[in-house]
C-alpha positions in Angstrom: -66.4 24.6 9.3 -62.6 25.3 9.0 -61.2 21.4 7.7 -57.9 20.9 9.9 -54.0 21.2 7.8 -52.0 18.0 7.8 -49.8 20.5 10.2 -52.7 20.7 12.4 -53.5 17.4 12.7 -49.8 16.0 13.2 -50.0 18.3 16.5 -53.0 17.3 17.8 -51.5 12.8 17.4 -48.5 14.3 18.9 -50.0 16.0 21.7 -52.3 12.8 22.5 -55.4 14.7 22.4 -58.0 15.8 19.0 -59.0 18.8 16.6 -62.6 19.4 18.7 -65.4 20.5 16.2 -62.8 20.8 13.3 -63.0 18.4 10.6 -60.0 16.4 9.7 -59.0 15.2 6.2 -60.7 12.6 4.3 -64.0 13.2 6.9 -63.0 10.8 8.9 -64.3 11.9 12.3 -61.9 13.1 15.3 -63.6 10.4 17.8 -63.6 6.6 17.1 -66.4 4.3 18.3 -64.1 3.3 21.0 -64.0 6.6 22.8 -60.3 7.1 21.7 -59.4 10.0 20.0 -57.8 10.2 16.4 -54.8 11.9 18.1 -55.1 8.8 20.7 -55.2 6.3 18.3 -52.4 8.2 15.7 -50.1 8.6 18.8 -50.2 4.4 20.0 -49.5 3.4 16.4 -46.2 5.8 16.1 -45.3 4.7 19.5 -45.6 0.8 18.6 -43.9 1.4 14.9 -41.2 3.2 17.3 -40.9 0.4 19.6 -41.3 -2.1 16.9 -38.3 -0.5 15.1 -36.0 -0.6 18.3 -36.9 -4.3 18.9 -35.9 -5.1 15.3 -31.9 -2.9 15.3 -31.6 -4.6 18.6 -32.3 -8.1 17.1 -30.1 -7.2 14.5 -27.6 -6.0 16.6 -27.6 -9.6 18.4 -27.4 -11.1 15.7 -24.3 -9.6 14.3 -22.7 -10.3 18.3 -23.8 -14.0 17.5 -22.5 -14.7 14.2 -18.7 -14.8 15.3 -18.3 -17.7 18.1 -14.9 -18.2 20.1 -13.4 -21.3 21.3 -10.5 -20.9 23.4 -7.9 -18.9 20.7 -10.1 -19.1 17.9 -12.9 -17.5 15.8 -15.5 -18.7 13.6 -14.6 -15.6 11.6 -11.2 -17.0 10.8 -10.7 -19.4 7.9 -8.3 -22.4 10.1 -6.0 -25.0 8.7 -5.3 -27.4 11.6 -2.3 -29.9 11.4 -1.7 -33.4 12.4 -5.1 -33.3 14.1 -4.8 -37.3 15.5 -8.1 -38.5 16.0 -9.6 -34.7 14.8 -10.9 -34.3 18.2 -9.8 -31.2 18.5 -11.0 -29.5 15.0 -14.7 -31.4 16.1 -14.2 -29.3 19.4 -14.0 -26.3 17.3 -16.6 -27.2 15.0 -19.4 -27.9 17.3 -18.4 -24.5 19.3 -18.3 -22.3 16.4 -21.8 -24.5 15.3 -20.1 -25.0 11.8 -17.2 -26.4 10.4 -17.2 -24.5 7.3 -14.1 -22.2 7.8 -11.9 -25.4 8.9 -9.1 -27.7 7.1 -8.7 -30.7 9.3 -5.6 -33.0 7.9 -3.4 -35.8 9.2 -0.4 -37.5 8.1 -2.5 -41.3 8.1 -4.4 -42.3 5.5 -8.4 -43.0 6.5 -8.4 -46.8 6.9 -5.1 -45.9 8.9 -6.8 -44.2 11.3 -9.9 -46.2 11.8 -7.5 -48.5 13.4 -5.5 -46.3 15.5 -8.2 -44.3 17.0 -11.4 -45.1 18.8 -13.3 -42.0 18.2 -11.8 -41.2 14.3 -14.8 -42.3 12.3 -17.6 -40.5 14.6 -15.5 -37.5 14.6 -14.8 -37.6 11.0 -18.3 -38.4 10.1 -19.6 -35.0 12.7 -17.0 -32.8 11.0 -18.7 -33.5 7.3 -21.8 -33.1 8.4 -21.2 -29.4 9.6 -19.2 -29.0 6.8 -15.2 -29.2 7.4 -12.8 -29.8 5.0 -10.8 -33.1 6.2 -7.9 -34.3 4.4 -6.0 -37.5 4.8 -2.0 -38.4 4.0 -0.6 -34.6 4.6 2.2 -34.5 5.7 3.2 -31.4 7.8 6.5 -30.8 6.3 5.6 -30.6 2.8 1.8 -29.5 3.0 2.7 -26.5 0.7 2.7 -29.1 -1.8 -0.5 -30.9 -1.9 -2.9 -30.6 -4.6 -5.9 -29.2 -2.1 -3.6 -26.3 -0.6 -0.9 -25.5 -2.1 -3.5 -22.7 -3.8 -5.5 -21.7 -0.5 -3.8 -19.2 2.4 -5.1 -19.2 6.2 -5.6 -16.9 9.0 -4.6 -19.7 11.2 -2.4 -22.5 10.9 -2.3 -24.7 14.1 0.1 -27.4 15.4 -0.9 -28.8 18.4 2.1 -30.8 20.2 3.5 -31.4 17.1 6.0 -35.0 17.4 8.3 -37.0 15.4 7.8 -40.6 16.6 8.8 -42.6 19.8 12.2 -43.6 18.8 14.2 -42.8 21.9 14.3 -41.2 24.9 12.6 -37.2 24.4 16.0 -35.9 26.4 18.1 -37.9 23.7 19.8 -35.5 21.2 19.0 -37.1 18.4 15.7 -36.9 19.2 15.2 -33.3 20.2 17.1 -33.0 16.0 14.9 -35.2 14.6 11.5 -33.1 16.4 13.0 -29.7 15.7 13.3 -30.6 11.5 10.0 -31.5 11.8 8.6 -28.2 12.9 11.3 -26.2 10.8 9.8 -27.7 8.3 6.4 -27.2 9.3 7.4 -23.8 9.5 8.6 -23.1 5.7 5.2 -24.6 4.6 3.0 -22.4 6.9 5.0 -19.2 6.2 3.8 -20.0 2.7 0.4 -20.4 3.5 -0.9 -17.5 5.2 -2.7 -14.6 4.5 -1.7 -11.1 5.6 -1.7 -11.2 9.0 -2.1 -14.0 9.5 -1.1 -16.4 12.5 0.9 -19.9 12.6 0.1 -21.7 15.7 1.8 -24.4 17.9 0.7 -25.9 21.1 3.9 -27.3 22.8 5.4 -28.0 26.1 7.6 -25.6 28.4 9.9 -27.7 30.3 12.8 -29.6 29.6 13.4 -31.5 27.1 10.8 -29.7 24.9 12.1 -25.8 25.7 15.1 -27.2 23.9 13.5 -27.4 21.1 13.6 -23.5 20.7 10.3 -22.8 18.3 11.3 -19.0 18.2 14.7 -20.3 16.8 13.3 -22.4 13.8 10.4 -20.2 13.1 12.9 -17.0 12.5 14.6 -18.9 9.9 11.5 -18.3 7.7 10.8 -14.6 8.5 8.2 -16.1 11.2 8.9 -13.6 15.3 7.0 -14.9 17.8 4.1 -12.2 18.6 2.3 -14.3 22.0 2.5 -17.0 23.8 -0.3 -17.7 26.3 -0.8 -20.5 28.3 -2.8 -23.7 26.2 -5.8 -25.3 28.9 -7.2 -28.6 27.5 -10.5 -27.2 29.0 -11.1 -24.7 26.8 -11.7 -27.3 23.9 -14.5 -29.2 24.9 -14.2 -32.1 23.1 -10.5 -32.8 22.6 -8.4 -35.5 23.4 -4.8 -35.6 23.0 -3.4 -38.8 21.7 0.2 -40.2 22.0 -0.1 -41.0 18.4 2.2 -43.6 18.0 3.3 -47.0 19.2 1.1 -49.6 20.9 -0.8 -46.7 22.6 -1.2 -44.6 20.2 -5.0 -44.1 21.4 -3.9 -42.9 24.6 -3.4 -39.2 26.3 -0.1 -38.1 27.1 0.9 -36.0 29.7 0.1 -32.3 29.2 1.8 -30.5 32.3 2.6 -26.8 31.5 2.5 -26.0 28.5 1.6 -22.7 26.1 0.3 -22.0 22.7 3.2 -19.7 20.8 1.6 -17.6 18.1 4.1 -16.6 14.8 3.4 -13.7 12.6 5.4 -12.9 9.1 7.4 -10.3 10.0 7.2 -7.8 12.9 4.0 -6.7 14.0 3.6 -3.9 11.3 2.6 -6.1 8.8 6.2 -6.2 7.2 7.8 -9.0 5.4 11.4 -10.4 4.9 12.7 -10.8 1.0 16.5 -12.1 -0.1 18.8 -9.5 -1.2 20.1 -11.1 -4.4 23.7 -9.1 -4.0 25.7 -11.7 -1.7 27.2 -10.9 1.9 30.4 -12.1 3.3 30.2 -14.9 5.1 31.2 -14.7 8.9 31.5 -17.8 9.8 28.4 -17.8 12.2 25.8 -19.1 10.1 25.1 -20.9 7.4 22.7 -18.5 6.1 25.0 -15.7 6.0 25.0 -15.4 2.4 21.1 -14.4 2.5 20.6 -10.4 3.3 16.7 -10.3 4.9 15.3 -6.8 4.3 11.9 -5.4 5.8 9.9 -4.1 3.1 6.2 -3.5 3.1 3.2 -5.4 1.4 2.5 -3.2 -1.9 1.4 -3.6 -5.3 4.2 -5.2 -7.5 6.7 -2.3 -9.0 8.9 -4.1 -11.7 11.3 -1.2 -11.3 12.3 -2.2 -7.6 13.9 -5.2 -9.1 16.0 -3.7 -11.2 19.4 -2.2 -10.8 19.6 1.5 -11.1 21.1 2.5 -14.5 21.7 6.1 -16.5 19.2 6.5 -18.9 20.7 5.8 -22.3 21.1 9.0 -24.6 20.1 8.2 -28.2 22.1 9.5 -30.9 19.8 11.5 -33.4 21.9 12.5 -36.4 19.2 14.7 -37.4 16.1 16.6 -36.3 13.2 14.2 -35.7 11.6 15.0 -32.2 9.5 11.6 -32.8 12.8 9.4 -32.1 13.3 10.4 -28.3 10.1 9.6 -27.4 9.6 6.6 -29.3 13.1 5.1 -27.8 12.2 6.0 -24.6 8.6 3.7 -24.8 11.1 1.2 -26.2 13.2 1.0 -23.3 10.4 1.3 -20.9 8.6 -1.8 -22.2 12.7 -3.8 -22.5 12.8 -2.9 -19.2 9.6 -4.0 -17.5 10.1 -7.7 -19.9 13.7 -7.9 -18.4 12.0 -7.5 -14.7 9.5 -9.9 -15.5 12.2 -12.3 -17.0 14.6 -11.6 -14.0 11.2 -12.5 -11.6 10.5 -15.7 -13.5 14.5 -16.7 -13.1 14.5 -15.9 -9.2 11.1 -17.9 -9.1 12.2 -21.0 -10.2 15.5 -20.8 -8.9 13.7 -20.2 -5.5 11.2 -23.5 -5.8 13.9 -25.8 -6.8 15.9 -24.9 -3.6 12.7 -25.2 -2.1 12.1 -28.8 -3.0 15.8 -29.8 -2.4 15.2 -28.7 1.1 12.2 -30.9 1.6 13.7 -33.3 0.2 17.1 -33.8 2.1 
């Protein structure tokens, strides 16, 4: 009798039915003792691999979906540094819907004993925030953050302010108040440009109506390359968990009024991904600003070319008093590498130059 090809016998599983009266390989005979056929029983196991495979890529594929969480503007994707967080309410809010806290920075300007006292819920929410694995730092202060020893070397997707205030020491329609809240998030604002990776997102929740639309975020942020790229309206709701706290004064641990108010998103740049640098020639001044001395020019993010730093110059000719072809190209490797030290030199210079003006800034 004729023993059945492999070919043969694929067919047969395939077509649900047997090789009748021809032997397949191995002897194993075409009928099992259940009745089923070896084309019957070949057949259901493809089918439940097949089956079993689909299950598996669509378990996967829920998986994936389930791995990056969203609470109200925020992913669990993005790494978040969250600013003057009060009673950290609102970074627990975010922690317990993203089911981890390990991609957030929760700071606040008091120290931990500080707010123990100020704040009902601080120690519960501190203690929840370490156990899913937050960051939480205490005695940073918003306008210098750049500065502290646990960020000055990390950068942020997000950096959020919500309702960010300078104290109760007058009336908020009082001028001197409106100036003494608009240094604080100017300030804010020349730390968090400094902090954020490409394409990154600074973040502040604030009112809309008067007094606090005089306050004119778009303004201060521009000052530091920072253009408002959304503003969409903030609801309390959609951070289950958070409760705004005056902050200050005798009742400090209570709510304030929210009212209307938005969440204004800042990007470095325009929305191509470009940055802002000084011009080091100087401008005239006009009389309009008091930054009219500083030339901002878009320019994209690329690898560092020491040559763009440099001012054009005519290549020096060497003078060879006599044949020696090796001279040329042995002043030229010379001036290359004089070159590239003088652009690093020049970099260093502009560098340190930049960070004390920096720090006087902070400091005034």
């Amino acid at each position: 009798m004729a023993r059945a090809t492999p070919e043969e016998v694929l067919a047969a599983a395939a077509a649900g039915g047997n090789l009748e009266g021809v032997p397949v390989p191995g002897g194993v005979a075409a009928t099992a003792a259940d009745g089923r056929s070896q084309g019957d029983r070949a057949q259901g196991v493809t089918v439940v691999e097949s089956m079993k495979e689909e299950k598996e890529k669509s378990s996967d594929d829920d998986k994936a979906e389930e791995e990056v969480k969203w609470v109200g503007q925020y992913s669990s994707s993005q790494s978040i540094l969250l600013v003057g967080d009060g009673d950290f309410s609102f970074s627990l809010a975010l922690a317990t819907g993203f089911g981890s806290g390990a991609n957030l920075v929760a700071t606040s300007i008091d120290s931990y004993d500080t707010l123990k006292k100020k704040y009902s819920g601080a120690e519960s929410n501190l203690a929840e925030l370490k156990k899913m694995g937050a960051v939480t730092l205490h005695g940073v202060n918003a306008k210098t953050m750049k500065l502290h020893t646990d960020l000055k070397m990390r950068r942020f997707d997000r950096i959020v302010f919500n309702f960010p205030h300078a104290g109760f020491k007058g009336k908020e329609d009082q001028p001197h108040m409106i100036n003494s809240h608009r240094n604080l998030v100017k300030d804010f604002f020349r730390s968090a440009s400094l902090m954020l990776r490409p394409d990154g997102e600074v973040h502040v929740s604030h009112k809309t109506k008067n007094p606090y639309r005089k306050w004119n975020l778009e303004e201060l942020a521009s000052v530091f390359a920072l253009f408002l790229v959304e503003q969409v309206d903030f609801h309390i709701q959609d951070y289950p968990g958070y409760n705004n706290k005056r902050g200050d004064g005798q009742r400090c641990d209570l709510p304030f009024l929210l009212g209307k108010c938005s969440t204004f998103k800042f990007k470095i740049g325009d929305i191509k991904n470009k940055r802002r640098v000084r011009k080091t020639s100087p401008m005239p001044y006009s009389g309009s600003s008091g930054n009219a001395h500083l030339n901002y020019q878009p320019v994209d993010f690329s690898p560092f070319n020491p040559t763009a730093f440099v001012p054009q110059m005519p290549q020096p000719q060497p003078y060879v008093p006599f044949h020696m072809p090796s001279v040329p190209g042995a002043y030229s490797e010379f001036f290359a590498r004089e070159t590239v030290q003088r652009c690093h030199l020049a970099e260093a210079e502009s560098h340190e130059a930049e960070v004390k003006l920096w720090k006087s800034q902070s400091s005034s």
